[in-house]
N, C-alpha and C positions, 0 to 999 in steps of 0.2 A: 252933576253926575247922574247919570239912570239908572235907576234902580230897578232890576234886571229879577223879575217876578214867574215863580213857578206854582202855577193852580192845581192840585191833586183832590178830588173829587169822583168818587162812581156815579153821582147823578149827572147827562151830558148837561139837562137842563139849567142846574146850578151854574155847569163851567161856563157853560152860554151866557146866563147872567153876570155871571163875574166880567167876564170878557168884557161884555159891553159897557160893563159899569166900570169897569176900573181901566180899559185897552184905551181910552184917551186922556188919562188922567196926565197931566204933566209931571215929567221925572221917570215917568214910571214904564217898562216897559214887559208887557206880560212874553215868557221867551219859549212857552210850553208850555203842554195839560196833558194831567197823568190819571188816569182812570181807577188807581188801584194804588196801595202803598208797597206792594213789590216790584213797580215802575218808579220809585223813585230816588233807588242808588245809579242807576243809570240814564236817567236823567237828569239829574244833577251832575253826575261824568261830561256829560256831552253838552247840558248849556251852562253850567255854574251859574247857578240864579244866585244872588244874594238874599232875596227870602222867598220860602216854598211857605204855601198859604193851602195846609194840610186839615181835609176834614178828619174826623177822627173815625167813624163808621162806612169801612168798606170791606168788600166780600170777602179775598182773598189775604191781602197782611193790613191789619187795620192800621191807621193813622196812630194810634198809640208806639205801638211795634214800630212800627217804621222812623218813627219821629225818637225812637231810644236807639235804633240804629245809625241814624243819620246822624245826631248830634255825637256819638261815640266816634266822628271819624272828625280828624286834624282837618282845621280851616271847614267845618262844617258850613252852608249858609243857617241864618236863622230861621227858625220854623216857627211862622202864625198860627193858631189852630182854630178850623171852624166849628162851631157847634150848636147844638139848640140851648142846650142850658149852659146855664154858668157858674152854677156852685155844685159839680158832679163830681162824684170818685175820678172818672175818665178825665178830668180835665185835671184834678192835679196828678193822678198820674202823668200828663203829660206836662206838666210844669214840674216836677220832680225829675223828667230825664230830658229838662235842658227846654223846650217850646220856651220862648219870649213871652206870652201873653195868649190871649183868644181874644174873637169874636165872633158875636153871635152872627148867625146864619141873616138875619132878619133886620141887622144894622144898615143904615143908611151909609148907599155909598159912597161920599166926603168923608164919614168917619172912617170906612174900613181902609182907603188912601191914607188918610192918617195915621193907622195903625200901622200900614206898612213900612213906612215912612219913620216912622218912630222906629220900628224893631230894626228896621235898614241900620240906622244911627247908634242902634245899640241900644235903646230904651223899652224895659218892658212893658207891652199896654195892660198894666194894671195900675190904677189909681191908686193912694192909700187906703182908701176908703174899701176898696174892694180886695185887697190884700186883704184889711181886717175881715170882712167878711169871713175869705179865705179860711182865714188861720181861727174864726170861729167854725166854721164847716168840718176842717180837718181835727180840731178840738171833740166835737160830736161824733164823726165817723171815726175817730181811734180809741174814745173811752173805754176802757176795760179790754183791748183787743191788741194794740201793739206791745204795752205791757214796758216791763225794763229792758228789754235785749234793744230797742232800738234807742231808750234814750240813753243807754252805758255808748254805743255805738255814736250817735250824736255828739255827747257829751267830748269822748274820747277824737272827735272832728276837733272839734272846737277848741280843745289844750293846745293845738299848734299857734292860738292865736294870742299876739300881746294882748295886755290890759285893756290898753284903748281900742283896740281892734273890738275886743268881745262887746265892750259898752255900744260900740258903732252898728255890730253884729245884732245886737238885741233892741237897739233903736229900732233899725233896717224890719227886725221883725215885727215892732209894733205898729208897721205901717208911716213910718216916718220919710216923708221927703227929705232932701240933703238939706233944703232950708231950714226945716222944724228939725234934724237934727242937731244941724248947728247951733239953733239957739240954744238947746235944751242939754248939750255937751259943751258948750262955749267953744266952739271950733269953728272955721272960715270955712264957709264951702267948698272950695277949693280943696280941703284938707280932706273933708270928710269925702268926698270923690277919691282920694289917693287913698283913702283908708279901703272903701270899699272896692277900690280894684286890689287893693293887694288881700281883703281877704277872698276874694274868689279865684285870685290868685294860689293862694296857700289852701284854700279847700277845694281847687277843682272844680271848680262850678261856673253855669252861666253866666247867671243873674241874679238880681239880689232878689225873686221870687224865690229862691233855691236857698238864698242866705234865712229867706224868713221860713220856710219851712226847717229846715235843719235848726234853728232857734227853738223855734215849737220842737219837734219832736225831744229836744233836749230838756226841756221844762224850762225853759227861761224866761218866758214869759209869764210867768206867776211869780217872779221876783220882782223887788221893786227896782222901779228905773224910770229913766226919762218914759 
C-alpha cells in the first residue's frame, strides 16, 4: 500500500529537497506541498495524504496551529513534524495536540522514510530513550510554573482508568516499550497493546507520546513503579 505524503514547508528550497529525497522512495508517494499552515485544511480536503510532514515555523498559521487544528478533526491523517531542535517547548507543544513524533530538518533521508513509514503504521517516532529525555525537558520547562490546576486536571484524566490501565499508563510514561513493559508488569504483549489502545481510547488521545505527557503532568512519575 502507498503511503500517500503531504510536505508543508515555507522554505521552496526545503520542499525541493524533500521532494527529491524522499519522491522515489518505495511505498511512498508525495501527493502535494503547501507553503503555509493555513493551506493545509484544504489540502488535506482535496488529496487525503495519510501523513502531512509539517515544519513547525511558518509566516502566516504556523505548523503548531495547524497541526492542533488538523488532528481536532475525525479521520485526521498523521502529522510528522520538521524541526531544528528537538528538545523545544514548540515541539511538545506539538506532541501534546496529537503530531506522531518529529524530525530534525538535517536527518538523513532513509531515516526520515522511515519515520514516515512508522507514523503511516501508527507508530510514534520517538524512541524510549527520547521520550525520557522528553519528559525530563517538560520536568524543567514546567517547574514552579504549571503548578496544581494542571496536575488536579491530569490526575482527574486518569480516574477514568482501571488499575491495570494506570500501571500500563505510567509504564508508557517512563518511556517503556511494550516489550519492557511486559516484562516489568508480567503481561504478554499482545495484552499490553490492548491496554494501551483502550487507554487512548478512554482519554482521547493519539499516542502514547500524549499518554506520557498526561502521566508527567499528573505526578506519576515520582511514584514508585516499573
Amino acid at each position: 500500500m502507498t503511503i500517500r505524503l503531504l510536505v508543508v514547508d515555507d522554505d521552496p528550497l526545503v520542499r525541493a529537497g524533500l521532494a527529491l529525497m524522499l519522491g522515489g522512495a518505495e511505498g511512498l508517494e508525495i501527493v502535494g506541498e503547501g507553503s503555509d499552515g493555513s493551506e493545509v485544511p484544504a489540502l488535506v480536503d482535496r488529496l487525503a495524504p495519510d501523513v502531512v510532514l509539517m515544519d513547525i515555523r511558518m509566516p502566516a498559521v504556523d505548523g503548531l496551529t495547524a497541526t492542533e487544528e488538523l488532528r481536532a478533526r475525525p479521520g485526521a491523517p498523521e502529522v510528522l513534524v520538521l524541526t531544528t531542535f528537538h528538545a523545544e517547548e514548540q515541539v511538545l507543544r506539538a506532541l501534546r495536540a496529537g503530531a506522531a513524533g518529529f524530525v530534525l530538518k538535517d536527518t538523513p533521508p532513509a531515516e526520515i522514510v522511515t519515520a514516515v513509514r512508522r507514523v503511516a503504521a501508527g507508530e510514534p517516532v520517538l524512541s524510549p530513550a527520547v521520550t525520557r529525555q522528553l519528559m525530563a525537558h517538560v520536568a524543567g520547562a514546567d517547574h514552579g510554573r504549571t503548578g496544581e490546576p494542571r496536575r488536579a486536571a491530569a490526575l482527574g484524566r486518569l480516574a477514568s482508568l482501571a488499575e491495570r490501565e494506570r500501571e500500563v499508563a505510567v509504564a508508557v510514561g517512563r518511556g517503556g516499550s511494550n516489550a519492557e513493559i511486559s516484562a516489568a508488569l508480567y503481561l504478554s504483549v499482545p495484552t499490553v497493546k490492548t491496554q494501551v489502545s483502550r487507554i487512548l481510547a478512554k482519554l482521547g488521545l493519539n499516542n502514547r507520546v500524549q499518554i506520557a505527557l498526561l502521566v508527567h503532568d499528573a505526578g506519576l512519575l515520582d511514584d514508585d513503579g516499573p
